[in-house]
C-alpha positions, 0 to 999 in steps of 0.5 A: 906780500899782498896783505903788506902791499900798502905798508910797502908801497908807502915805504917805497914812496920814502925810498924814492924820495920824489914826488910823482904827478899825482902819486898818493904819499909823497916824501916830506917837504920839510927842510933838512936842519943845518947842523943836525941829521934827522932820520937814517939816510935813504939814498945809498945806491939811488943812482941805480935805483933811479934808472931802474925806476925809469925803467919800471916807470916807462913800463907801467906808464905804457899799460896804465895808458893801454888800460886807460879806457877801462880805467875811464869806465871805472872812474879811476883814470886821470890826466897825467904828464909822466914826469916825476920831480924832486928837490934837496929840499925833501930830504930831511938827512945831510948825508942824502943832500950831500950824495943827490948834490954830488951825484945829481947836482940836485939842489933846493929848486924844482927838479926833473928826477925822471921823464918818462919814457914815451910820455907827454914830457919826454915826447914834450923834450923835458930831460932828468935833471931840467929845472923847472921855475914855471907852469903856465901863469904861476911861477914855482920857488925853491925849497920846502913845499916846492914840489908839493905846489908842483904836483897841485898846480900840474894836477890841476893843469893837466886835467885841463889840457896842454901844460907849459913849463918855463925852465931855469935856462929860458926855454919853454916846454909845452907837454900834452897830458895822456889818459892813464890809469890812477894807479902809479907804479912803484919800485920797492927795496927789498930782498923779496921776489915779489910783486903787489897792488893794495888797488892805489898803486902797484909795486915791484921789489928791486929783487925781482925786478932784476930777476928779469930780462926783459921790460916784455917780462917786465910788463907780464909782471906788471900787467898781471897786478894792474888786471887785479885792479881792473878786475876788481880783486883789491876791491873786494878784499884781497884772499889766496885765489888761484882762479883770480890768479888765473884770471889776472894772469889772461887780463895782465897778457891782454894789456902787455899786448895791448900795450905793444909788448911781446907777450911770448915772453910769459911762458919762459919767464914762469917757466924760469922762475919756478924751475929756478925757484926764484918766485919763493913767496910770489908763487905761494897764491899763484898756480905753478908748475906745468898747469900754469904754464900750460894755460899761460902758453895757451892765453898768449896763442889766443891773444897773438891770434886775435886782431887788435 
């Protein structure tokens, strides 16, 4: 999957159909024709998918947060809200407006699809579904290209510092924006157990991610892809390397843990997925077996001994 990482990840970003803070690719702000129906329907089962992206959204906020210094260092390291929003008005298909209207009551205005987790918007009290009609001084219309002047004006604001937003009810939120790591984490359909970064974002297969447990597992996933960007791995081209594999595998634990996850949760999670033989492709560039399992045991002993 790694060599299809950014043909996938792009896939993702349709399937979604939101527009993330800073997320490269949005979907289309083209209006949907009112007597036609352009291209196949994407939303069928997306009131699962969202809460599954919640979660793998929280998850990977926490780490892109936790490796936010070493992001810095990098130059790949941004302010972010943890918001991601979304309008009718993105969905060229009829049938994906009538299902979002009914499921969501989503129309053509400036909509909260998720507030992450722990983020500067959840903490700032913004909930799923809040519409939002005001960021600082610009107010923000419906329909097509709505949400692209959202993402531009919040960008920018929050390179700059605290963001208010005016909601369709009156209230007012102020959000403080977090330092995180560029990269966003997707939540890709697909039938495959796997997980990719191509050093722009960081994927996860809707199969694999219900393989696991845990949002502790989740994170061990996670935290081994964003580590082949810290370290360079996605720069200098991607190749079948155990010993890069083996590298990720330390720096994935150190942020999970770093990131107030438990990572005792690794050796049984590679554990079940080799036994199992769940991890099909995953495993293919990465080592199995009782030697991975006994290096990653011994990674979370020095790692759980180390003070943070």
């Amino acid at each position: 999957m790694r060599q299809q990482a950014a043909t996938c990840i792009l896939i993702a970003l349709h399937l979604a159909a939101c527009a993330s803070l800073g997320e490269p690719g949005t979907t289309s702000d083209r209006p949907a024709a009112p007597t036609s129906t352009p291209g196949p329907a994407v939303t069928e089962g997306i009131e699962l998918y969202m809460r599954q992206r919640a979660d793998v959204e929280s998850v990977g906020f926490r780490l892109r947060r936790a490796a936010a210094p070493e992001c810095q260092r990098q130059g790949r390291a941004r302010a972010d809200i943890g918001l991601v929003v979304w309008s009718s008005a993105n969905f060229p298909n009829l049938e994906d407006r009538r299902r979002l209207a009914e499921t969501f009551g989503l129309t053509d205005a400036v909509t909260v699809g998720l507030s992450i987790r722990q983020g500067p918007a959840d903490q700032a009290g913004i909930k799923p579904g809040d519409i939002v009609v005001r960021i600082n001084a610009d107010d923000l219309p419906s329909g097509p290209g709505a949400t692209a002047r959202f993402i531009a004006l919040s960008t920018t604001a929050a390179a700059q510092g605290p963001i208010t937003l005016q909601l369709a009810d009156g209230t007012t939120r102020t959000l403080v924006p977090e330092t995180v790591c560029t990269s966003p984490t997707l939540l890709i359909r697909s039938p495959d157990m796997n997980a990719a970064t191509d050093g722009n974002a960081i994927a996860i297969t809707t199969a694999l991610y219900t393989s696991l447990r845990s949002s502790d597992e989740l994170a061990v996933i996670l935290g081994h892809e964003l580590a082949h960007d810290l370290l360079g791995h996605t720069r200098s081209g991607w190749r079948a390397d155990p010993s890069r594999e083996v590298e990720a595998d330390r720096k994935g634990l150190e942020l999970a843990a770093r990131a107030g996850f438990d990572i005792g949760a690794a050796p049984a999670l590679w554990s079940r997925l080799n036994s199992s033989g769940m991890a099909g492709g995953l495993s293919e560039t990465h080592p199995s077996g009782p030697e991975r399992e006994t290096a990653i045991r011994k990674a979370v002993r020095d790692i759980q001994a180390t003070p943070r």
